[in-house]
N, C-alpha and C positions, 0 to 999 in steps of 0.2 A: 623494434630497436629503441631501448627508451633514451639512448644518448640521443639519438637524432630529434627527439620529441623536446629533448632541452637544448639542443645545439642554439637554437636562437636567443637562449637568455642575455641580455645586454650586460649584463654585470661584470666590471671590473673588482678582483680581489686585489683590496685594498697593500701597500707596501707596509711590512711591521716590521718591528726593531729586529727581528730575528728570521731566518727561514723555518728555524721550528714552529716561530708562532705562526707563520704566513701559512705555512701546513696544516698547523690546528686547526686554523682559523676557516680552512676552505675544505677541510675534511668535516668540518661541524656545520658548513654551507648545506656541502653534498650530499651530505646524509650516507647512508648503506649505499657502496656503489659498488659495481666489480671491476675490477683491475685496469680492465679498456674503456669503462668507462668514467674511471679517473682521467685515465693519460687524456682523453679526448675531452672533456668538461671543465678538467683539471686545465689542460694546455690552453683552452679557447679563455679563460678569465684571469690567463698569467698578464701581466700589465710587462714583459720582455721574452723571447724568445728562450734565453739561458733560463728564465724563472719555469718556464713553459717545457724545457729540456729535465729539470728536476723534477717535474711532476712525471714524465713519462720514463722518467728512470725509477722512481718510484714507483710504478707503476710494475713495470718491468719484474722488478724483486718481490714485489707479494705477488706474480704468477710462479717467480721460482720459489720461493716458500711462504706458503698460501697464511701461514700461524706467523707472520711477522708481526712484529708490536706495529700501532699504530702511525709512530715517531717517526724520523728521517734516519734513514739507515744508509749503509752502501757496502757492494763486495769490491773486496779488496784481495786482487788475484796477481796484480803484475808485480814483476818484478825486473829490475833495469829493462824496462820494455818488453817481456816478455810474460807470455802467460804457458808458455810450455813446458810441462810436469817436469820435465829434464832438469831445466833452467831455475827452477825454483830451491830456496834455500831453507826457506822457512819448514822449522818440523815441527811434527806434533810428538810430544811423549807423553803416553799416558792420555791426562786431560789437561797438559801445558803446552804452549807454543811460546816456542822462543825466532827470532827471525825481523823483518822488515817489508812492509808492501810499499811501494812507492807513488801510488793514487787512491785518497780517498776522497771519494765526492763528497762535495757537502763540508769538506775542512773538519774545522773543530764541532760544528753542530748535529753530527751522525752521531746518532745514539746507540746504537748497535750497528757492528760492522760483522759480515758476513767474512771467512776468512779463510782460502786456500791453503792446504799445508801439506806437504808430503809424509806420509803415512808407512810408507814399507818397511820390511824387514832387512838386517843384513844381507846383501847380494840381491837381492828380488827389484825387478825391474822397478821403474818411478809407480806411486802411486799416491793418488790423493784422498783428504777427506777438507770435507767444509764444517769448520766450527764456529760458533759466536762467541765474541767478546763482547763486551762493555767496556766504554772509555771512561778513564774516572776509577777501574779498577786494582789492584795492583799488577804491576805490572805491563801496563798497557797505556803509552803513550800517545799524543799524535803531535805533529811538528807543521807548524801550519807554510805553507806555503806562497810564494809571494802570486800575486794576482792576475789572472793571465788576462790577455788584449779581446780572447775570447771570453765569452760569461762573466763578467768579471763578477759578478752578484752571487757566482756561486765558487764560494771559497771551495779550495783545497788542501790536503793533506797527506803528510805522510806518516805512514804507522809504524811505529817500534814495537815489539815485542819481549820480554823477557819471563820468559818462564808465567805467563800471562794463564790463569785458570778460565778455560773455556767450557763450553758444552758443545755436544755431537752434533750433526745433523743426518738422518740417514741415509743411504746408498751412498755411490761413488762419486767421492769430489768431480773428478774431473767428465765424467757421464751422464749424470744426473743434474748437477751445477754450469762447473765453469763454459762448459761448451755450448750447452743451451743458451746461456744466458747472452753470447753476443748478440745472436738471432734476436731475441724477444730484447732486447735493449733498442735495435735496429729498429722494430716494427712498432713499439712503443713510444718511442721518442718520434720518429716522423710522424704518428697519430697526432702526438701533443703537439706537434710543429703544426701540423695542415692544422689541425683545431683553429692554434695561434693564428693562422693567416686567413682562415675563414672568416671567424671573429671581424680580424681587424677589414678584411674586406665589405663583411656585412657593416661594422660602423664607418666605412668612406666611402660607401655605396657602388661599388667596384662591379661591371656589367654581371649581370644573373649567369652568361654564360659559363664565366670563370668560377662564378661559386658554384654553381655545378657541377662544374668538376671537380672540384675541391671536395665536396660530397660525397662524388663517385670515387674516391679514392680512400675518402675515410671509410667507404662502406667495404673496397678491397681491405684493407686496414681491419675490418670487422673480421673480415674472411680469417683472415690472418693468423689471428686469437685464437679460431679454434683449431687450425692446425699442432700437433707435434713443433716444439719448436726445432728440434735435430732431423724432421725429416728431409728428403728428398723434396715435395709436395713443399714445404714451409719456405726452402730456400727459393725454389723456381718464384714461387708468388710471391716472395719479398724483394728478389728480384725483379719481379717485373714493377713493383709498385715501385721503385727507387728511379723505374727509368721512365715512369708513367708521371713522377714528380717533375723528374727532367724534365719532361718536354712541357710544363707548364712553366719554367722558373721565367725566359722571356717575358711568358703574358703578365707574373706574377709583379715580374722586376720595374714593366711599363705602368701597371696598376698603382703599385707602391710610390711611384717617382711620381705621379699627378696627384698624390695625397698628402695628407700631413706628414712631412719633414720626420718629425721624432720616430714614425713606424718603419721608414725607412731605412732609417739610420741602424734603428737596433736592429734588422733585419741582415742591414750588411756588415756589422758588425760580428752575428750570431750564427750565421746560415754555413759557417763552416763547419760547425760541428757534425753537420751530417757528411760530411766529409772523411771526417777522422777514422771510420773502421769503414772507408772503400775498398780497402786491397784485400782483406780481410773476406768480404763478403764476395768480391770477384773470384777470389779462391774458392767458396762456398760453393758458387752458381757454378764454376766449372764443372764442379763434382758433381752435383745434384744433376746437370744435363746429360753427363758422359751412364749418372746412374738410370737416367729416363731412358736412354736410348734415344736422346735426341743431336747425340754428336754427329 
């Protein structure tokens, strides 16, 4: 596992004027790495949990399209809170979208946005496809949005569309993409978080016990990656790793309060985010057990 051979590097990546450069900047550290061993190398040298949540989202999106440009990108699926083909308004004609996403990570600094749009014919049930824009091009706005109490280092955005010239991506939007992608966002982003907390436990000398398990959960986390991210198998073990988190957040909460102040802070500041698609992934895990035969 050659993440774990560098898990110990002490290096903080430094704050730049920009998230694109902070990206550059630590993709040119990293050298050639694979996707889980960004979110984890990547997350353990973020200098904030939100900075450390970008890296494992980016992480996340070059597993769902491996030919991503280098740059900070994001998909952009919901739509007033939804991501259900039904619910969506945005369409593709041709190779234009015209339409509205209402989240884009990363604000104004995603360079290509990955882009759910419904696809069918007259009368034929919903169907999607996923396209790339570019911001900056005709037709393709984004509207930045004001700064939430969560991550606040990681701007966001909302996307207009107007008859916006795209490119394909292939198979089915919603089969292929939007549905997988909660899963490997889920398992990518806690990799980059436990990195984070490793890290910072290794610089406040925090008992060998706890970073032990912190270890043993990146290495589930390894697991993880080479699962299917839509199967049965990928929900159960992400599952469990969500709740195997759990039962450390105590040790982790007592850790972080006898240490430096500032890691704490951004910790309770930041830690909700693994919050945000629990319901989401409850529904997952019911499925997945009822299809194990474990109900």
């Amino acid at each position: 596992m050659a993440w774990l051979q560098r898990l110990n590097d002490p290096f903080r990546q430094p704050r730049a004027d920009s998230l694109g450069e902070s990206h550059g900047a630590l993709l040119e550290r990293l050298g050639p790495v694979n996707p889980f061993e960004l979110a984890v190398l990547g997350g353990r040298a973020m200098a904030t949990p939100g900075l450390a949540f970008l890296v494992g989202y980016q992480a996340a999106l070059r597993v769902l399209w491996p030919s991503a440009p280098a740059s900070l990108g994001a998909l952009c699926s919901s739509e007033r809170r939804s991501v259900r083909p039904a619910d969506m308004q945005t369409r593709l004609d041709g190779l234009r979208l015209t339409g509205s996403k209402d989240f884009v990570t990363a604000g104004l600094e995603a360079e290509w946005l990955l882009v759910a749009a419904r696809s069918e014919g007259q009368g034929e049930p919903p169907r999607l496809s996923l396209a790339v824009v570019y911001p900056g091009e005709p037709g393709v706005r984004l509207e930045a949005l004001p700064a939430l109490p969560l991550m606040p280092e990681v701007g966001h955005a909302r996307l207009h569309l107007q008859q916006a010239a795209c490119e394909l991506l292939a198979g089915d939007g919603w089969d292929a993409y939007v549905k997988p992608f909660r899963s490997l966002e889920d398992l990518y982003v806690l990799a980059a978080l436990v990195a984070w907390l490793y890290g910072v436990g290794q610089d406040s000398g925090w008992p060998r016990e706890l970073r032990l398990r912190l270890l043993g959960l990146l290495g589930g986390c390894a697991e993880g990656s080479r699962q299917c991210a839509d199967s049965t198998a990928c929900h159960l073990l992400l599952a469990g790793l969500f709740a195997q988190f759990q039962g450390l957040r105590g040790d982790i909460d007592k850790a972080l309060a006898a240490g430096p102040q500032a890691w704490a802070h951004c910790w309770q500041r930041d830690q909700g985010v693994l919050a945000l698609a629990a319901a989401a992934r409850d529904k997952r895990l019911e499925k997945a057990w009822a299809a194990a035969g474990l109900s």
